[in-house]
N, C-alpha and C positions, 0 to 999 in steps of 0.2 A: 488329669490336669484340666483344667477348667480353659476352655477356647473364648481367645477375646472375640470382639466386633473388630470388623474390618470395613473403614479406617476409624479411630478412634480420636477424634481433634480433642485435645483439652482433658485427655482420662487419667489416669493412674494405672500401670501395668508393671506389673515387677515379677519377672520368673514366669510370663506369658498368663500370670493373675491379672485381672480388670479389677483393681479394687476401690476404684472411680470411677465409675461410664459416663460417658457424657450423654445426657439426652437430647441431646441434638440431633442424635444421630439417627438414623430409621432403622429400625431390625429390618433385615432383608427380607425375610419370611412373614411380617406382619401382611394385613390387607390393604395397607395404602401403598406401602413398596410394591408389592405384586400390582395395583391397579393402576400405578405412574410405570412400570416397566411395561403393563399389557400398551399403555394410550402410548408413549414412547415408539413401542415396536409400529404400533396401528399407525401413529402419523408417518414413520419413515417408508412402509408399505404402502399405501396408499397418495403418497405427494408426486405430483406431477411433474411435468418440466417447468411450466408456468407456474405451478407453486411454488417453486425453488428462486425461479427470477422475479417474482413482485415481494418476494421473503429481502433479498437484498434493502430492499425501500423503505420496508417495516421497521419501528422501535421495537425496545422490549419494553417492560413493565419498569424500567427507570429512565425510559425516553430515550436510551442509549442506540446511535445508528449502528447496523447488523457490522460484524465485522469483515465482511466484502464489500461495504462502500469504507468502512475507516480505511481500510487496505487503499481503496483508492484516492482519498482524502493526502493520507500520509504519503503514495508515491506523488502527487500533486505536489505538496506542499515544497520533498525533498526536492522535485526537480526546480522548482519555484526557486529554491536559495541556489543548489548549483549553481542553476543561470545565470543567478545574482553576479554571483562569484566569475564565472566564465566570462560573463559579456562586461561588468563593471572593471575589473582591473584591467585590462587589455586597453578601454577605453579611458581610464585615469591615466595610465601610460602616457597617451598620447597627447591625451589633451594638456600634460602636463609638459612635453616636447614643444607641442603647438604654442603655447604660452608663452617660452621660454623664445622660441623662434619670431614669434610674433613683437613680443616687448623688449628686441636687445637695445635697439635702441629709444624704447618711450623713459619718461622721468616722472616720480611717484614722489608724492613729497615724503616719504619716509620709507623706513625696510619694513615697517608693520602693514603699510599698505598695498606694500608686494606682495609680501606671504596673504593677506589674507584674499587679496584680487585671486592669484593661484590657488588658494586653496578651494574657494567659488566654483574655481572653474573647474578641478580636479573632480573635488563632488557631484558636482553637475553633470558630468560626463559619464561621471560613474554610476549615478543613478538612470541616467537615460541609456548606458548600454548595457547595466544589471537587468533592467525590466526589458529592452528593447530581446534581451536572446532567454529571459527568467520568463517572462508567460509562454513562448513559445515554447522550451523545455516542460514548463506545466502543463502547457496542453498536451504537447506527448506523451509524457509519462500516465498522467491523468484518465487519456482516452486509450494508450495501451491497457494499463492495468483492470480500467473497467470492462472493456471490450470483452480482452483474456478471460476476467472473472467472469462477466455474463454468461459467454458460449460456457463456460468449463461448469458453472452451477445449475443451465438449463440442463446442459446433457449427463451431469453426474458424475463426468471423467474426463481427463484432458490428454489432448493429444498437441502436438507439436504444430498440426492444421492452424488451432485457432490462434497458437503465439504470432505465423508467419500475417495472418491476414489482420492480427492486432497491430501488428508493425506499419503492415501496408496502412491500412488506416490514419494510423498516428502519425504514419508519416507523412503524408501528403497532406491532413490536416496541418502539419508545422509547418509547409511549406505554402498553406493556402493561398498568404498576400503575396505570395512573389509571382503568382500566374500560374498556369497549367504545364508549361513547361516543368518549372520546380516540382510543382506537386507530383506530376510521375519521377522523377528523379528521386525524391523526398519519399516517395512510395516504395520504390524499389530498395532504397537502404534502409528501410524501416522493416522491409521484407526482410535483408537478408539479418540486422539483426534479431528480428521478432525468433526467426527461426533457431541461430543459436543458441537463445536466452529459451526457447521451447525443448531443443535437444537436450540442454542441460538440464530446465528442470523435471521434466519426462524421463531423462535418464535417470536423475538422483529419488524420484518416487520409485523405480522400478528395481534400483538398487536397495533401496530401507526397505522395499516390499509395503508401504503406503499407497494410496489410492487417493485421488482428489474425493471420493466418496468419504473416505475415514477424515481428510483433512476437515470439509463441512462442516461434516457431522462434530467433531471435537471442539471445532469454532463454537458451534452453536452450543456447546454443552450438553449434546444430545447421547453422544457416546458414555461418557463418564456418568450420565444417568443409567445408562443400560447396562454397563458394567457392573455401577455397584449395586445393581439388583440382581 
């Protein structure tokens, strides 16, 4: 019985027959597969810790940022809208009481000029306490994530150390303009959740039997090169 290629994108295979190959594909055994398998192994050998952390900052070859800063892009952006969400309705709420408190007795020459005076104010409130708790949640998440990612892609592997002192970070970051008081307080609850969010994810690598090494390495599409050689 005739052995297909593995993987075969776009072939024809029937009764484990290849009666369509796609040449897209590399023979494993040709000299260019064996000399991208040998450069593969040689740059994971040979990369440092500082090569691995100025690798974050680098494009590829379609200008695309490394997927350890999109990581921290996208936790940015998500804690960006929470916030939105957190600090704008609490604050429409109110501002919406306040209004109502404020103008029982004023006189609008009309009901459309009620609703829209309220509505003003609703928005208004909602946009300044969406942003006012949305950047400081962005900075968190933001300076968590990157922190985490940095220490864990310098050293190869993560430990629960670098989640707890990611936290501390981010957190007295979020707490910057309230003074130094906050900021240790801010510290300390960024500790204690850094460290959770560490034991969990350090447990769940140790439990699949993964390694922030293999996670990298797959990001970058460095494994799945060396596999399929």
């Amino acid at each position: 019985m005739w052995k297909s290629k593995v993987p075969v994108q776009l072939g024809l295979i029937i009764f484990g027959v290849e009666l369509i190959s796609n040449n897209d594909v590399i023979d494993p055994k040709s000299p260019t597969a064996q000399k991208l398998a040998e450069q593969v192994n040689l740059r994971i050998q040979n990369e440092t810790g500082w090569d691995r952390l100025k690798s974050i900052f680098e494009t590829d070859e379609f200008n695309a940022i490394s997927p350890e800063l999109d990581n921290v892009l996208t936790a940015g952006t998500a804690g960006l809208i929470a916030g939105m969400f957190m600090g704008g309705i609490p604050a429409s709420k109110i501002a919406h009481g306040d209004f109502i408190d404020r103008n029982k007795a004023s006189t609008f020459e009309n009901h459309f000029e009620a609703k829209s005076k309220l509505q003003y104010s609703v928005t208004k409130a909602m946009a300044q306490g969406g942003w006012r708790v949305g950047w400081r949640l962005a900075l968190f998440t933001g300076t968590y994530t990157f922190f985490t990612t940095a220490v864990s892609t310098y050293r190869n592997k993560s430990s629960v150390l670098e989640y707890s002192a990611g936290g501390l970070l981010a957190g007295s970051m979020y707490k910057l303009p309230m003074g130094p008081k906050a900021m240790v307080s801010g510290g300390l609850m960024g500790t204690a959740l850094g460290t959770v969010a560490g034991v969990l994810a350090v447990g769940i690598m140790k439990v699949s039997g993964t390694t922030a090494e293999d996670l990298r390495y797959w990001k970058k599409g460095w494994k799945e090169s060396l596999n399929r050689f």
